[in-house]
TIROVO-690440 format. One record per residue: x, y, z of N, C-alpha, C in turn; residue in three letters. Coordinates in steps of 0.1 Angstrom, whole numbers, padded with zeros to 4 digits, always signed. Layout:
<rs>
XYZXYZXYZALA;...
</rs>
This chain:
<rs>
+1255+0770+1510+1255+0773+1496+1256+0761+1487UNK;+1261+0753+1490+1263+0742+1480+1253+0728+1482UNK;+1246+0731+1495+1236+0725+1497+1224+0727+1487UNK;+1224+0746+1484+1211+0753+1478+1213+0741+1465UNK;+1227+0746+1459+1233+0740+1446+1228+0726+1444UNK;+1231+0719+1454+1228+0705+1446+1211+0701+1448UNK;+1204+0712+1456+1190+0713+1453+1185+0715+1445UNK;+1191+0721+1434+1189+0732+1426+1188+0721+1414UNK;+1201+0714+1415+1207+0701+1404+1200+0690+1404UNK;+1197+0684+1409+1190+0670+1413+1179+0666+1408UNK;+1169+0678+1409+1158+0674+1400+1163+0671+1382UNK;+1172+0683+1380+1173+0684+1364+1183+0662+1359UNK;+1189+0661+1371+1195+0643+1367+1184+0635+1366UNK;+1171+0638+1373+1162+0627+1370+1156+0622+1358UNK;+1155+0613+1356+1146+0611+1340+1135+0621+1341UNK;+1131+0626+1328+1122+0636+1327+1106+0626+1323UNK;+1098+0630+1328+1083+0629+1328+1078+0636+1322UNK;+1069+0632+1312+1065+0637+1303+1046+0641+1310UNK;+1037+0641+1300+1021+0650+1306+1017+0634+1309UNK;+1017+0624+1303+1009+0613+1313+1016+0608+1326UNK;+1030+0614+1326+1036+0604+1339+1046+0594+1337UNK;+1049+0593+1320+1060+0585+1317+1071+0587+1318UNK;+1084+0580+1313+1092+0587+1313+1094+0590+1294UNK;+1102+0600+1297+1102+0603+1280+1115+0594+1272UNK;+1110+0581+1269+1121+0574+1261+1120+0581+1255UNK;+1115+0582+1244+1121+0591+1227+1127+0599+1229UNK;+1122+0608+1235+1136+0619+1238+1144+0617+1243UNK;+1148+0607+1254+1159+0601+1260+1166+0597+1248UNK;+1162+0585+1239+1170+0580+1229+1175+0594+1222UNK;+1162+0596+1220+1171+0610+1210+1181+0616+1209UNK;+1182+0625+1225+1192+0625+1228+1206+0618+1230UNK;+1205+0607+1233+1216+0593+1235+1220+0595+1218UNK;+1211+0594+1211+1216+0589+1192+1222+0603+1187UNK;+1217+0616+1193+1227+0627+1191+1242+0627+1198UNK;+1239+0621+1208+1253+0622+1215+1262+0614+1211UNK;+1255+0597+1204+1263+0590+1198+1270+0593+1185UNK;+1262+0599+1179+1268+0603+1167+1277+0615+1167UNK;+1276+0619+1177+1287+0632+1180+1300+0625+1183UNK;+1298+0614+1191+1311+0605+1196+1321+0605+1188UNK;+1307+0595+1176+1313+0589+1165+1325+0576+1169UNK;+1317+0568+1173+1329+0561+1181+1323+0543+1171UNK;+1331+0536+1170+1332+0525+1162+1324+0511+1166UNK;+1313+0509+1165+1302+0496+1173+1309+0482+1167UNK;+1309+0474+1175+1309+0459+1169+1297+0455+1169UNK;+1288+0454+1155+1279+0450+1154+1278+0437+1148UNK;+1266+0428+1154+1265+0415+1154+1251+0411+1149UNK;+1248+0408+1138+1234+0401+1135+1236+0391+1126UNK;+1223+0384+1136+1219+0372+1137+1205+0371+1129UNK;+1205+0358+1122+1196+0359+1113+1191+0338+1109UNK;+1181+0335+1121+1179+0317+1119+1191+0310+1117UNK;+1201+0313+1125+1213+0305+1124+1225+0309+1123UNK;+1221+0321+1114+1237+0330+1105+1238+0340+1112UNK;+1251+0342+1113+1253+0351+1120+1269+0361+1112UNK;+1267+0371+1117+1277+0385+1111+1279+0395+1117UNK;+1295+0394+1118+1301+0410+1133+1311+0417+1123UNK;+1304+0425+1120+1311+0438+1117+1316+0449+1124UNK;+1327+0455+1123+1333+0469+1131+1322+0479+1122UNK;+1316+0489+1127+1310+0494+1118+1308+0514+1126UNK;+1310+0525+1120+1302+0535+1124+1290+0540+1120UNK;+1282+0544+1126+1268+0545+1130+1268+0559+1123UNK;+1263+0558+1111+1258+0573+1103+1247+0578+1111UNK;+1237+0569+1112+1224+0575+1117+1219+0569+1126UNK;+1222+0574+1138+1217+0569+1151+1203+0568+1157UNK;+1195+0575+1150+1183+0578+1150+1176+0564+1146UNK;+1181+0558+1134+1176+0547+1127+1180+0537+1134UNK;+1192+0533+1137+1195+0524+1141+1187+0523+1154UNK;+1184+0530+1160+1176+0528+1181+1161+0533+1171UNK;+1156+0531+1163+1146+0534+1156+1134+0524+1172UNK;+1134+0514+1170+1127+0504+1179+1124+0509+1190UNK;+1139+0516+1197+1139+0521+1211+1127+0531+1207UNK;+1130+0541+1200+1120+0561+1198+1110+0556+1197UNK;+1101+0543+1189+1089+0539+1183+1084+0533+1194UNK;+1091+0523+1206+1085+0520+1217+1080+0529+1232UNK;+1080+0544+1226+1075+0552+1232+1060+0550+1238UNK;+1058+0554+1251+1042+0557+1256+1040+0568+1260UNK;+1043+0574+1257+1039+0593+1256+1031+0595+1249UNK;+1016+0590+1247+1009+0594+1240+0994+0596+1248UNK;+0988+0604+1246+0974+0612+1260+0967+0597+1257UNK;+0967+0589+1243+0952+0580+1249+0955+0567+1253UNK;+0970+0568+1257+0977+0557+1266+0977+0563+1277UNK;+0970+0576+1284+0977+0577+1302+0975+0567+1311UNK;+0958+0562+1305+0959+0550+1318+0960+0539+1317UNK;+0972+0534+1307+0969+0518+1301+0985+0514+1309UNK;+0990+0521+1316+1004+0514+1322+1000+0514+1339UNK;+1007+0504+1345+1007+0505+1357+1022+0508+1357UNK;+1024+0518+1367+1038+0525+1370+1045+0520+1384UNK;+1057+0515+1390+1063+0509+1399+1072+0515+1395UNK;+1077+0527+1409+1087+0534+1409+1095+0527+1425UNK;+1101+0521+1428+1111+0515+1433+1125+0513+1434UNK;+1134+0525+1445+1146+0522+1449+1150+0528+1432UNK;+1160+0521+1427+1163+0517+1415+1158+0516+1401UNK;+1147+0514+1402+1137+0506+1390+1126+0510+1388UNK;+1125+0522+1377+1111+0523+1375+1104+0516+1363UNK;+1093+0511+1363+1087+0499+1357+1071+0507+1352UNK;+1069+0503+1342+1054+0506+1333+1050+0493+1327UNK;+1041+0488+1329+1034+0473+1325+1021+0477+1317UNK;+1018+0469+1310+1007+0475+1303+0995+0468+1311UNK;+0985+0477+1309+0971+0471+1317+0964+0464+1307UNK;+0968+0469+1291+0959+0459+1281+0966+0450+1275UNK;+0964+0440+1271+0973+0429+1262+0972+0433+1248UNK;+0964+0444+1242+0967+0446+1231+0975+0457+1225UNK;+0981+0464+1236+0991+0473+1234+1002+0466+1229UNK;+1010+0475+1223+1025+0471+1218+1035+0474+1224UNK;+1037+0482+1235+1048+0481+1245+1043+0478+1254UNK;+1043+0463+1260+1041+0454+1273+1044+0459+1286UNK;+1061+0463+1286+1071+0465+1294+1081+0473+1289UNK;+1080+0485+1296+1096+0491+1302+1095+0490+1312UNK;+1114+0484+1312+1118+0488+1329+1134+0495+1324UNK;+1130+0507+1335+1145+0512+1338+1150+0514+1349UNK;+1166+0512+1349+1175+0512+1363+1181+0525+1362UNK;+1180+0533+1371+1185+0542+1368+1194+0548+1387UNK;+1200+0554+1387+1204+0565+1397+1198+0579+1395UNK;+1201+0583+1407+1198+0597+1405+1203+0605+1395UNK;+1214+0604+1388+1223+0610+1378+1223+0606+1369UNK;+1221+0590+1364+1217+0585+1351+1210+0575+1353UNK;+1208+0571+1337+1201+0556+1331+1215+0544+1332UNK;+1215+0536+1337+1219+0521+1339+1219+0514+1325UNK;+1201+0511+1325+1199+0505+1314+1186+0504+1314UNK;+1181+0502+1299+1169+0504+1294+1162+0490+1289UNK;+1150+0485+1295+1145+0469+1286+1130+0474+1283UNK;+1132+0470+1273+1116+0467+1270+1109+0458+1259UNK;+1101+0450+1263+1091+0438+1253+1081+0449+1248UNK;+1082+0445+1235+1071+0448+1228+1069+0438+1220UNK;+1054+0433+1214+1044+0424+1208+1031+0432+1195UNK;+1034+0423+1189+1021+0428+1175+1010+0421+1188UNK;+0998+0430+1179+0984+0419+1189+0983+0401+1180UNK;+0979+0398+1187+0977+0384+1177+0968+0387+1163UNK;+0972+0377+1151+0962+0385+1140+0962+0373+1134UNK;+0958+0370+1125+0957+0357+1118+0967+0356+1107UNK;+0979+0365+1102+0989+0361+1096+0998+0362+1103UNK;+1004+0371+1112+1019+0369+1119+1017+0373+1134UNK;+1027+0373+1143+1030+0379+1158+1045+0379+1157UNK;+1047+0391+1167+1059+0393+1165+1063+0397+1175UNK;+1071+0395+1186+1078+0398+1200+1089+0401+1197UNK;+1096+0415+1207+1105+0420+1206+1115+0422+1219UNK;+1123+0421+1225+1132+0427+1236+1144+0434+1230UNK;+1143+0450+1235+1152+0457+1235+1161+0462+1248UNK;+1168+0460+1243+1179+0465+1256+1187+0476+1252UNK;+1189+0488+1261+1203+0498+1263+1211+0501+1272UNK;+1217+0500+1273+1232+0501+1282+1238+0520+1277UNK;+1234+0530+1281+1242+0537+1275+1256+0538+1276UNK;+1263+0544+1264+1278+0539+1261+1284+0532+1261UNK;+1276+0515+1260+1285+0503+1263+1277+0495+1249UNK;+1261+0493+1249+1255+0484+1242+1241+0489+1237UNK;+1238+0480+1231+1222+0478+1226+1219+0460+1216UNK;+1211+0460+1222+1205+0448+1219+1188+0445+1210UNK;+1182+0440+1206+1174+0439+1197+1171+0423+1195UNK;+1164+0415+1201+1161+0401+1196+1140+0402+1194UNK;+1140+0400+1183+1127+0395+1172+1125+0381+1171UNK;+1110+0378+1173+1110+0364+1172+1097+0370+1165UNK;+1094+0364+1151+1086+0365+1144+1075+0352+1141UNK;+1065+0348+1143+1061+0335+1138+1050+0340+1124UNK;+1049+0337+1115+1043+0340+1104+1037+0332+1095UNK;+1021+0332+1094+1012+0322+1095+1017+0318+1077UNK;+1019+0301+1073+1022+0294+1063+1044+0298+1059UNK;+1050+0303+1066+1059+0306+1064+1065+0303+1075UNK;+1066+0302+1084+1072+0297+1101+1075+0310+1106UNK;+1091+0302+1114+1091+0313+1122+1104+0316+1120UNK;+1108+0328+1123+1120+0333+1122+1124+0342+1137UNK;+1142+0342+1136+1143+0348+1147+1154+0359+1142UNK;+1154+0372+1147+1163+0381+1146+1170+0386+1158UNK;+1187+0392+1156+1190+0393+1167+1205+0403+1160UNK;+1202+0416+1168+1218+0424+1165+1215+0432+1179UNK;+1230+0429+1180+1236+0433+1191+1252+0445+1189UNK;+1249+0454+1193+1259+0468+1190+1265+0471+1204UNK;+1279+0468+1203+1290+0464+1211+1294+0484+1210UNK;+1293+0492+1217+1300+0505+1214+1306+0505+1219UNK;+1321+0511+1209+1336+0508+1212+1341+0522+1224UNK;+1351+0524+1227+1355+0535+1233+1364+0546+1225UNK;
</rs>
């Protein structure tokens, strides 16, 4: 009987796959930014900005906005099904992009059978003749999130951004 049970359970711990085969970040975040805001629990947030830097204790009104990067680096979309190569391995499943002009390069996630570990993903503007812009997002659920922007921007240089949200207990 308890065999049936955790047959029964195991599928529902896995990350959920969406109609091309992805996994469903946005609704993972989603979910994560509902839950955080239910917490309601106090971030040490840290941004960095060409040098300056600022850490504030701070609570998160809108969790949605703030992992905004995370829900927007989604690839759940039909006329992306065949632009990732998928590496499901042990621990680590991975989606790489097959084109260079896509905007999410790379997810990789670590996960167990029961949860997410942690979440990374590059994303890039395509090259254009005013700016480019490279992104690495990181999540840690219930511990962190990370965000570093390196911007180069044609007659203006380059700039780098970076906040990092420490979530308290």
């Amino acid at each position: 009987m308890l065999g049936l049970a955790l047959l029964v359970c195991l599928p529902a711990c896995k990350p959920h796959i969406e109609n091309n085969g992805a996994f469903d970040l946005s609704g993972y975040i989603k979910k994560e930014a509902a839950r955080l805001k239910k917490a309601n629990r106090p971030v040490v947030k840290t941004v960095y900005h060409n040098g300056i830097t600022e850490t504030k204790t701070v609570h998160i009104a809108n969790w949605e906005q703030e992992l905004g990067l995370f829900i927007d680096a989604d690839i759940n979309k039909p006329t992306w099904r065949n632009n990732y190569n998928v590496t499901d391995e042990d621990s680590l499943l991975a989606y790489r992009a097959k084109d260079s002009t896509l905007k999410v390069s790379e997810i990789l996630i670590n996960r167990t059978k029961q949860k997410i570990r942690w979440i990374l993903i590059y994303t890039k503007t395509p090259k254009n003749y005013l700016y480019t812009t490279t992104q690495k997002l990181v999540y840690y659920p219930d511990s962190l999130y990370y965000i570093s922007t390196r911007q180069d921007v044609r007659f203006m240089g380059r700039n780098y951004y970076r906040v990092t949200g420490v979530i308290g207990k």
